[in-house]
N, C-alpha and C positions, 0 to 999 in steps of 0.2 A: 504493500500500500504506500508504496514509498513515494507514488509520484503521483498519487490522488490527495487533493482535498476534500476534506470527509466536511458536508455540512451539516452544520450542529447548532445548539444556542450559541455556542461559542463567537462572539463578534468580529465579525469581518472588518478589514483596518487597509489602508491605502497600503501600507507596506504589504500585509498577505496578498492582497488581490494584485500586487506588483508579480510578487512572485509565483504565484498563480498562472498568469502570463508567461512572465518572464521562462521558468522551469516545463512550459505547455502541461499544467499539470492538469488532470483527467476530475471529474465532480464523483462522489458518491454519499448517496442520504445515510445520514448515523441512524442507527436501530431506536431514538429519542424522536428523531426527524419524521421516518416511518411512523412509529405510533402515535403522534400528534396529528399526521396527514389523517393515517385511517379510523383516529376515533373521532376528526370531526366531522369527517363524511358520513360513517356509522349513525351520529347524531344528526347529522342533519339530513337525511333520509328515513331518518323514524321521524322527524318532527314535521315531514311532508306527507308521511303518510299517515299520523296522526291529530295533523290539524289543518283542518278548510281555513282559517285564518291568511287571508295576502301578507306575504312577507316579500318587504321590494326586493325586485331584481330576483327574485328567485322563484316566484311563482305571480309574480306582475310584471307590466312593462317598463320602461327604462323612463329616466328623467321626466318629461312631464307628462311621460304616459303610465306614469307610478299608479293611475287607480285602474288601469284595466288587468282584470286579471285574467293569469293563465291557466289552461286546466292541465290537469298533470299527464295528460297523454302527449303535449303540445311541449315540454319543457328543454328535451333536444332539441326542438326544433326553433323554440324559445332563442336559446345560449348561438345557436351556429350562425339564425340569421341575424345577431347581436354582432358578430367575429366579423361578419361579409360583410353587414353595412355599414361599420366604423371604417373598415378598409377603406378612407380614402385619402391618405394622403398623396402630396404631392412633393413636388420640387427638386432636390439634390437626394442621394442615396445617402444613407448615412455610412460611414466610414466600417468595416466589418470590425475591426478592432473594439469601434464601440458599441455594436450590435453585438458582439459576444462579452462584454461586458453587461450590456442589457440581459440577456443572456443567464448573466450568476445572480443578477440583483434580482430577477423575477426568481429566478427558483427559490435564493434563500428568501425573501419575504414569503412564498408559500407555503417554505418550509417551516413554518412554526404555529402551523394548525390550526386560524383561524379562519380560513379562507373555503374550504366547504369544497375543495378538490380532490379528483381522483388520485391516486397515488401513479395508475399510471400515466395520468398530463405529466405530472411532474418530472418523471421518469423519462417521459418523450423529451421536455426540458433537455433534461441532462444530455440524452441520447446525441441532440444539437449540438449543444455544448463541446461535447468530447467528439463528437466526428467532425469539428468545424462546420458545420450548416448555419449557415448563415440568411435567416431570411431578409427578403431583400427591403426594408426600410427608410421611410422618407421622410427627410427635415421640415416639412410643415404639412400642419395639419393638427395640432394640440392645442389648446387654450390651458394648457396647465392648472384644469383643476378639479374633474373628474378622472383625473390622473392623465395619461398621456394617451387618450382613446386611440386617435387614429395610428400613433407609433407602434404600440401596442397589437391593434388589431392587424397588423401588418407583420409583427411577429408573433403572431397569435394564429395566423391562416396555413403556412403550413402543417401546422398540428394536422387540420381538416384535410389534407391534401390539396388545398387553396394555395394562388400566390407565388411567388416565385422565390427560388433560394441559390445561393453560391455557395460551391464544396471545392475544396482542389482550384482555386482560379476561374472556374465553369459554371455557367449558369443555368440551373434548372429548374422546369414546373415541377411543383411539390411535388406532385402527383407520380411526375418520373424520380423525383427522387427518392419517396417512399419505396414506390416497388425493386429502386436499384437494392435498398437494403432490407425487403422485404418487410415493411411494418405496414400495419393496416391504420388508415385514417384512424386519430381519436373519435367517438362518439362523447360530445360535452353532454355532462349529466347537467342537473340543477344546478345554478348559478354559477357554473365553469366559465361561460364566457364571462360574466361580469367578473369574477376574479383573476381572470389575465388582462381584461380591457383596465380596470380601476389600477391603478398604481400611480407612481412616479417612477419610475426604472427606466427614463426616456431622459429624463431631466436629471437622473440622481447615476446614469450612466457618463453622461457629458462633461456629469462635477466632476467623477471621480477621473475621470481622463485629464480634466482639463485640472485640476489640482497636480498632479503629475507634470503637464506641461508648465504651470504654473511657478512652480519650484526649480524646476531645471532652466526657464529662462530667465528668471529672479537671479537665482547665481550666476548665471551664465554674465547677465548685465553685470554683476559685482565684479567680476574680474575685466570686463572690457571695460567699465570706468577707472576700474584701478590704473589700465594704459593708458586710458586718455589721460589721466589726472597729471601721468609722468609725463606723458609725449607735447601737454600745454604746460612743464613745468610748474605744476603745481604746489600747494603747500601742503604738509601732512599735521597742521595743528589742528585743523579744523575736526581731527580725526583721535583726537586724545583723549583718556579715560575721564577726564577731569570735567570734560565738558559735557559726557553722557551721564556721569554718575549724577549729576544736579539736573538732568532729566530721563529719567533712568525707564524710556518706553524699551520694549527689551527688544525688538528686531532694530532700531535706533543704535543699542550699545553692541548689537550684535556686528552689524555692519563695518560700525568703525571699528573694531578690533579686528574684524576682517582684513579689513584695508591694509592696516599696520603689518598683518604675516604677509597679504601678498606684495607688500612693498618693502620686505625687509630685504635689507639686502642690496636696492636700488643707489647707483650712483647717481640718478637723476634728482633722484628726492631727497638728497642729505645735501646738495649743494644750496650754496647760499641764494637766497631770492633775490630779487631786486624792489618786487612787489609784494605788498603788506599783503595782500588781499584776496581771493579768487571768487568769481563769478558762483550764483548761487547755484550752477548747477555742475560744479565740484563742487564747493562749501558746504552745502545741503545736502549732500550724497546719503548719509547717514540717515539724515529724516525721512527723508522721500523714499529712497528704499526700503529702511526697516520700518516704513508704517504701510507698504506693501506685504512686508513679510506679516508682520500681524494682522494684518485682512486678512490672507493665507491662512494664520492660524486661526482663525476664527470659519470661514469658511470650511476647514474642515470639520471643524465640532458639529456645523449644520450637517453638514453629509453625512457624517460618521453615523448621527444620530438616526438620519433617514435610510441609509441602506441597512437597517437594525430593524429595521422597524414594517410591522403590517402596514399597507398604503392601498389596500382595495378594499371595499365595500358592497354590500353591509359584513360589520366582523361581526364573527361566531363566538362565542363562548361555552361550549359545552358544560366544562365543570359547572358555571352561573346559571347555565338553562336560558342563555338571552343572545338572540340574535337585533343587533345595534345597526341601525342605519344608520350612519357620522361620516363626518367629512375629512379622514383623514389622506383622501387621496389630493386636495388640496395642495398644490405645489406652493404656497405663498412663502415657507423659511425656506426654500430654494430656491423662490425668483429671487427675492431682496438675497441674496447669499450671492447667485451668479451674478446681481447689478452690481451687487457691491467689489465682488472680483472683475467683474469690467470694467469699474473705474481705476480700483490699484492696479489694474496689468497697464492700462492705456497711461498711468505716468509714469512709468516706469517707462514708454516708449518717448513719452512727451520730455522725458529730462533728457534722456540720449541724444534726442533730435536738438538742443542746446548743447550738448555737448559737442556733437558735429559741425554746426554753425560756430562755436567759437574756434577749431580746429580751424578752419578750412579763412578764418577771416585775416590772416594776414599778421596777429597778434604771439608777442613773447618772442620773435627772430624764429616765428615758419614762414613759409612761404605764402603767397596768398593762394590756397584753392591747393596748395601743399603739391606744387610740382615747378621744377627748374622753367624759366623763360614764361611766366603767365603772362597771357598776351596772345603770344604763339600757339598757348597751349591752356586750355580750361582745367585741367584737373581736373579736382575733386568736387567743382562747384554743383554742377548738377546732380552727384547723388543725394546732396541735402538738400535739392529740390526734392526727389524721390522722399527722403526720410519726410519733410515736411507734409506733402500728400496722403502718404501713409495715416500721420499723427494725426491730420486731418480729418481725414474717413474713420478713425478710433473714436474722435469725439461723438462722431454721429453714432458709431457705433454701441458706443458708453451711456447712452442716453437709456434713463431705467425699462427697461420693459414691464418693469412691474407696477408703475406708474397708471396705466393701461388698463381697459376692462372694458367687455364687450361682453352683452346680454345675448346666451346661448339656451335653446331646450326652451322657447316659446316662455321664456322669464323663470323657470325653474331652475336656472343654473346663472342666478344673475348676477354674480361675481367671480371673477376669474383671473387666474393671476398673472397667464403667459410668461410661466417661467419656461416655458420653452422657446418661445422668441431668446427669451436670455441666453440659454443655452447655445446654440445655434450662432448669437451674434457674440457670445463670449469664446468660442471657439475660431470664430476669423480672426480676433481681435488680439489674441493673443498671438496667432500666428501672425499678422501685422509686427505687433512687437520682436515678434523675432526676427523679422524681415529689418527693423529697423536697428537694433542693436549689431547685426551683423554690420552694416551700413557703418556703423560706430567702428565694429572692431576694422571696418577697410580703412578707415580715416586714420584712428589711434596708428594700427600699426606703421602705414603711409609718414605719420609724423614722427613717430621716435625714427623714421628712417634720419631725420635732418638733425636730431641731437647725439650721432654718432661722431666719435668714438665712446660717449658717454653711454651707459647702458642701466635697463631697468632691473629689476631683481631677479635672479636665476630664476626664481619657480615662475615670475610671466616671461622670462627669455626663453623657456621652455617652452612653455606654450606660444608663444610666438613663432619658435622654431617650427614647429610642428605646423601651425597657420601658415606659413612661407612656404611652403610645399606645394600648397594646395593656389594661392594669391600671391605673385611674388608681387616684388618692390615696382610699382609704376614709374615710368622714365620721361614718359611721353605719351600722349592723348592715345588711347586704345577707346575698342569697343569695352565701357566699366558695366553693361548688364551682366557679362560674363564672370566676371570678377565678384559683382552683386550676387548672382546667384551658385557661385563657389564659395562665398563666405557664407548664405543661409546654407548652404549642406554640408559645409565645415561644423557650423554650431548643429545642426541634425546630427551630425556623426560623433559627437562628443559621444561618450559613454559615461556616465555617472551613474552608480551605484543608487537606490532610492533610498537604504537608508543613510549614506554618504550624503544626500540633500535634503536628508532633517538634521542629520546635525549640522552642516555647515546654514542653512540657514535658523536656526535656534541653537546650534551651543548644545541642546542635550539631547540626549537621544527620547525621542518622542514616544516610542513602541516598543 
């Protein structure tokens, strides 16, 4: 069992579900898992067969067809045409990476027996999961608040043999892809489909990815500011313990102590200055960063607590004897969680792009646009047009989706929280920032090239070394989208360890 994760109550955490990934490790339900699935299907199949009473979504209709009821010869047929008619999203495919992260979120929230499933949906789950099946899913179509309906039902259709899915690279109708591995359609008993359609496993897939990326370009920016700081000969007091302990936010003190290891060592930064002073976007580096890193930590406490958590409806209670129609499929501590990480990623790209501009302005003996004969030769000017544009489309992008609410289900569903817009545009947005910190690291490295034979500290000559491989030293006006998109698959191809980027950004090990 060494390369299965057994799901259990046991709580799922950003680092497992890394390596989960990371190790392609296989799902299997714990014998705890098992008997919570099937005692509350047991129960909730005596409690249909023992009471004519409507109980929503399970023997009535959906949203604001909650008073018609169903008779119980009708109740698969109920659940299925529930799956085909949410089926409708549209727009972009979602990334399969995060479709099999949807994937572990749906099984383990089913997994803990209040959701009134067959043991073998779940099963079929898994079956997904470890053969790579990938059904094929699309970026809109959710209002985030009867959980991720049409996401959902999209991964929900091939159970039925519905819908399309990717295996091996290859796309195929469920239908041929059941019979390639020989399993027959599920038949959804009582309320199955509404407990795969209800959830948040659309929006609570996107955090946990984008928490990930989240991290690694957070650091990543702390070490390309570290070169700009040196390559604009910068000052390192701004970066002293003295100055964080009398405001002691902890990714704030985190940061400047960063700075300090990666710039030990520098001959750039122990010479003498001329200028008292540096522009706030060094001087600030500390604030502005580590009050990203503590969004980060806060955003994850929202997720952590959601992928833990039942998020479809109505929940079952056996041992209580009560089945609860509530709204915990509600994405609202998800939208405000991804707006609020789309604001800290977006400055985190908005400071870079000031970094860049004062790089490229002629300022400290670089050159202007940081290349020999400007005149003749533009340099560097126009990728901090680029980065500018970028930072641009971020703001728009950063703007809350949760802010937002559109009356769905004929005013039955008249608040909603479109954390999946969030989702969706915190996922560009952050890829934006890494487009734009690369853009950073072409600049930095371009200018320590003019403070040579002086040099930065081993551990960034290292890393630079390694950079220079891939983007050498510009001479003269070339085509720079080439170079632009050699530095973002430079910063892609980094490899950092996940729990390597809890402790470098907090300092202690998280998990």
């Amino acid at each position: 069992m060494d390369n299965y994760h057994i799901i259990s109550s046991e709580a799922l955490d950003i680092v497992k579900i890394y390596n989960i990934f990371k190790n392609n490790k296989k799902l299997k339900l714990s014998d705890e898992s098992i008997r919570k699935i099937k005692a509350c299907k047991i129960y909730l199949d005596d409690k249909l067969s023992n009471n004519e009473k409507p109980i929503y979504g399970i023997n009535t209709g959906f949203g604001s067809l909650y008073n018609v009821k169903i008779s119980n010869k009708d109740l698969t047929k109920l659940q299925e045409n529930l799956v085909m008619s949410h089926a409708c999203g549209t727009g972009d495919r979602v990334p399969e990476s995060i479709v099999k992260v949807m994937l572990l979120l749906k099984i383990q929230s089913l997994s803990y027996g209040h959701s009134g499933v067959q043991l073998e949906t779940v099963n079929r789950l898994i079956a997904f999961f470890n053969n790579d099946i990938f059904p094929f899913v699309f970026t809109q179509g959710s209002l985030g608040a009867s959980g991720d309906l049409a996401p959902l039902a999209h991964l929900a259709l091939p159970l039925l043999g519905k819908g399309m899915v990717v295996h091996n690279g290859e796309d195929y109708e469920a239908s041929e892809l059941l019979e390639k591995f020989d399993w027959q359609p599920i038949k959804l008993e009582a309320k199955e489909g509404l407990a795969l359609l209800n959830g948040t496993q659309f929006m609570s897939a996107y955090g946990v990815y984008l928490l990930l990326m989240s991290h690694k370009t957070s650091y990543l920016a702390d070490i390309i500011a570290s070169i700009s700081l040196d390559a604009f000969d910068g000052r390192l007091d701004p970066f002293h313990d003295l100055v964080h302990d009398v405001r002691p936010h902890p990714g704030q003190r985190k940061v400047a102590r960063r700075f300090n290891e990666l710039l030990e060592g520098s001959e750039l930064i122990q010479r003498e200055k001329e200028h008292v002073q540096d522009p706030y976007s060094f001087r600030c580096i500390p604030q502005v960063h580590g009050a990203t890193k503590d969004t980060l930590d806060f955003v994850e406490k929202v997720i952590l607590t959601e992928i833990n958590s039942v998020t479809d409806n109505p929940n079952i209670f056996s041992e209580e004897d009560l089945i609860i129609s509530g709204g915990n499929f509600h994405g609202q501590p998800l939208a405000l969680a991804l707006d609020y990480l789309k604001i800290a990623m977006s400055e985190i790209g908005n400071i870079s792009e000031r970094r860049i501009f004062q790089l490229v302005s002629g300022l400290r003996g670089l050159p202007a646009f940081l290349v020999d004969n400007p005149g003749l030769n533009s340099g560097f000017m126009i990728p901090q047009y680029t980065a500018a544009s970028i930072v641009s489309a971020n703001k728009q992008l950063a703007t809350p989706a949760s802010i937002d609410s559109i009356v769905s289900s004929n005013g039955q569903e008249d608040h909603v929280s479109m954390g999946a817009n969030a989702a969706t545009q915190a996922y560009n947005l952050i890829i934006n920032v890494e487009r734009v910190i690369a853009i950073e690291l072409m600049n930095a490295s371009q200018a320590l090239e003019f403070r040579r034979p002086l040099k930065t500290s081993p551990l960034l000559e290292s890393f630079l070394g390694h950079y220079r491989k891939v983007v050498p030293f510009i001479k003269e006006d070339e085509v720079l989208h080439n170079d632009i998109e050699a530095s973002i698959q430079f910063l892609k191809d980094v490899d950092i360890e996940v729990e390597e980027l809890f402790l470098n950004n907090y300092g202690v090990e998280k998990h």
